[in-house]
C-alpha positions as YAML, in Angstrom:
chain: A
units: angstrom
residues:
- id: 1
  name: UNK
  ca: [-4.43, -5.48, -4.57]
- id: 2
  name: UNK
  ca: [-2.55, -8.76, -4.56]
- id: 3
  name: UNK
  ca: [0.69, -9.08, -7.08]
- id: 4
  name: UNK
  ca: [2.06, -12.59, -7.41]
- id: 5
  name: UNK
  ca: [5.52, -13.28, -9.24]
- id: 6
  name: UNK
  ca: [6.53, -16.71, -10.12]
- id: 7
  name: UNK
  ca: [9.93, -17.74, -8.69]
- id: 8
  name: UNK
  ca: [9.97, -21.04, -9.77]
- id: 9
  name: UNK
  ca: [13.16, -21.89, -12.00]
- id: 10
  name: UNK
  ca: [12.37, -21.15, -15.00]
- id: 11
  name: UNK
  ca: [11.22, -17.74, -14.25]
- id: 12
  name: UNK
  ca: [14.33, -17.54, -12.11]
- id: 13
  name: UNK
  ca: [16.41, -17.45, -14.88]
- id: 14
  name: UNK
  ca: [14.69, -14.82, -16.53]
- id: 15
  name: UNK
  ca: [14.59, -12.39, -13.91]
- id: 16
  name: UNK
  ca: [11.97, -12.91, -11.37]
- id: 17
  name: UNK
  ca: [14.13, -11.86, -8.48]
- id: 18
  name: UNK
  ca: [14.62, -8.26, -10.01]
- id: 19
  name: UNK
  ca: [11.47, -8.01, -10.49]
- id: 20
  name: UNK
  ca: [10.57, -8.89, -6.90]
- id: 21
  name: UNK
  ca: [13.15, -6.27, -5.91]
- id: 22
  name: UNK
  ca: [11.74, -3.71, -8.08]
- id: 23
  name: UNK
  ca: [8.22, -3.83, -7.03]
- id: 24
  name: UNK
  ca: [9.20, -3.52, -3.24]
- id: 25
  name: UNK
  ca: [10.98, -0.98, -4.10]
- id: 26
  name: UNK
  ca: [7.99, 0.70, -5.96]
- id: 27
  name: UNK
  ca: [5.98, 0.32, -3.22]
- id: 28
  name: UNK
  ca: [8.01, 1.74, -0.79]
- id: 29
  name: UNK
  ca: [8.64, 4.62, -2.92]
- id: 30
  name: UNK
  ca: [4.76, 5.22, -3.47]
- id: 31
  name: UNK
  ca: [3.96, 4.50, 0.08]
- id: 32
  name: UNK
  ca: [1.72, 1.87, -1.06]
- id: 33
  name: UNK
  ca: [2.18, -0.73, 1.69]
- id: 34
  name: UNK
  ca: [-1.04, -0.79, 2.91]
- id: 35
  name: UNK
  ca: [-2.59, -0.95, -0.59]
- id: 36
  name: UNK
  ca: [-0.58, -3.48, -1.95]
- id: 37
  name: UNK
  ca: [0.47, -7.24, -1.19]
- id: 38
  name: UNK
  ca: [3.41, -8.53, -2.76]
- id: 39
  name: UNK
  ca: [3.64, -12.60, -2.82]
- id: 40
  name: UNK
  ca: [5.67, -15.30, -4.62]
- id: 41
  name: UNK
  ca: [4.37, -18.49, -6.10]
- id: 42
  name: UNK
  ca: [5.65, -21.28, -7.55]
- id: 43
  name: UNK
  ca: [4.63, -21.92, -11.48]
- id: 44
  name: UNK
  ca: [1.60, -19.94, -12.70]
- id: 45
  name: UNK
  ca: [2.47, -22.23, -16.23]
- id: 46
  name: UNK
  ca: [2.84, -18.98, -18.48]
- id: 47
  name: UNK
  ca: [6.92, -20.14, -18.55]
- id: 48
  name: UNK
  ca: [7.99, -19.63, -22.10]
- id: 49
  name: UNK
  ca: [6.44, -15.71, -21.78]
- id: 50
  name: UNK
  ca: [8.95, -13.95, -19.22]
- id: 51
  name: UNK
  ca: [8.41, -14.11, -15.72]
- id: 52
  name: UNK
  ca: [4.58, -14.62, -14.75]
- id: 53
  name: UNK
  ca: [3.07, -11.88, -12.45]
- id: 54
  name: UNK
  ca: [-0.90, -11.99, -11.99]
- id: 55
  name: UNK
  ca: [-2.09, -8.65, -10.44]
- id: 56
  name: UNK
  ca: [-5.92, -10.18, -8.51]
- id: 57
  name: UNK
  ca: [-5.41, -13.31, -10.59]
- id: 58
  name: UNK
  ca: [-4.73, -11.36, -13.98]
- id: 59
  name: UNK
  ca: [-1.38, -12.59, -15.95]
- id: 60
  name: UNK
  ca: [1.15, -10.50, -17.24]
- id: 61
  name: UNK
  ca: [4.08, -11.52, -18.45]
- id: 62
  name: UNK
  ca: [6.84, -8.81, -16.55]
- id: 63
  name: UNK
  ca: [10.57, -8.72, -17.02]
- id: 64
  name: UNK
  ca: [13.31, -6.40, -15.64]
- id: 65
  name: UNK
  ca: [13.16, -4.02, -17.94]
- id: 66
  name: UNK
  ca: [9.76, -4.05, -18.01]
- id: 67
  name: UNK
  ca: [8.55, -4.03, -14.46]
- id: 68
  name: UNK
  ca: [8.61, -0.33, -13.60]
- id: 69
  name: UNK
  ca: [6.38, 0.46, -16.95]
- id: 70
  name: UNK
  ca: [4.28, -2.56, -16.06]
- id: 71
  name: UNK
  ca: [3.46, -1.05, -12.56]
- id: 72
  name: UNK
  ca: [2.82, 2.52, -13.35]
- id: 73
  name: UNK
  ca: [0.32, 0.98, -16.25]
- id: 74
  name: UNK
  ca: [-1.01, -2.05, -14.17]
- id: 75
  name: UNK
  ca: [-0.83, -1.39, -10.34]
- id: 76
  name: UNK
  ca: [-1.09, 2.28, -9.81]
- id: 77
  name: UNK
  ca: [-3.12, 3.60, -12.33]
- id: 78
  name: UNK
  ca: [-5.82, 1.24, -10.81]
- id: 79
  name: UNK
  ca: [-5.96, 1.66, -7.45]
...
């Protein structure tokens, strides 16, 4: 499974780099290293919805707060 986040600026400034912290830390945590791929991207073009996250080329728009609800519901409960 492949999880892109969008660090371009404008998701930037909403978060992105927490949520890029929080998923490592997620997968560490669940041991899912060898299951998982984490990778950044510049502008997916979702901007104006939170920071952009595509899970296999699905969008989601993830923030902070969000992220650790977003991967029990969106990454582990499917693999």
């Amino acid at each position: 499974m492949k999880i892109t986040v969008c660090i371009g600026s404008s998701c930037h400034l909403k978060g992105s780099r927490q949520v890029v912290e929080r998923l490592q830390e997620l997968v560490d945590e669940k041991a899912l290293e060898e299951k998982v791929e984490l990778a950044g991207t510049f502008c997916i073009g979702n901007c104006q919805k939170g920071v952009c996250v595509t899970v296999d080329d699905v969008f989601f728009s993830v923030s902070p707060e969000t992220v650790d609800e977003f991967f029990a519901n969106e990454v582990v409960a499917k693999l």
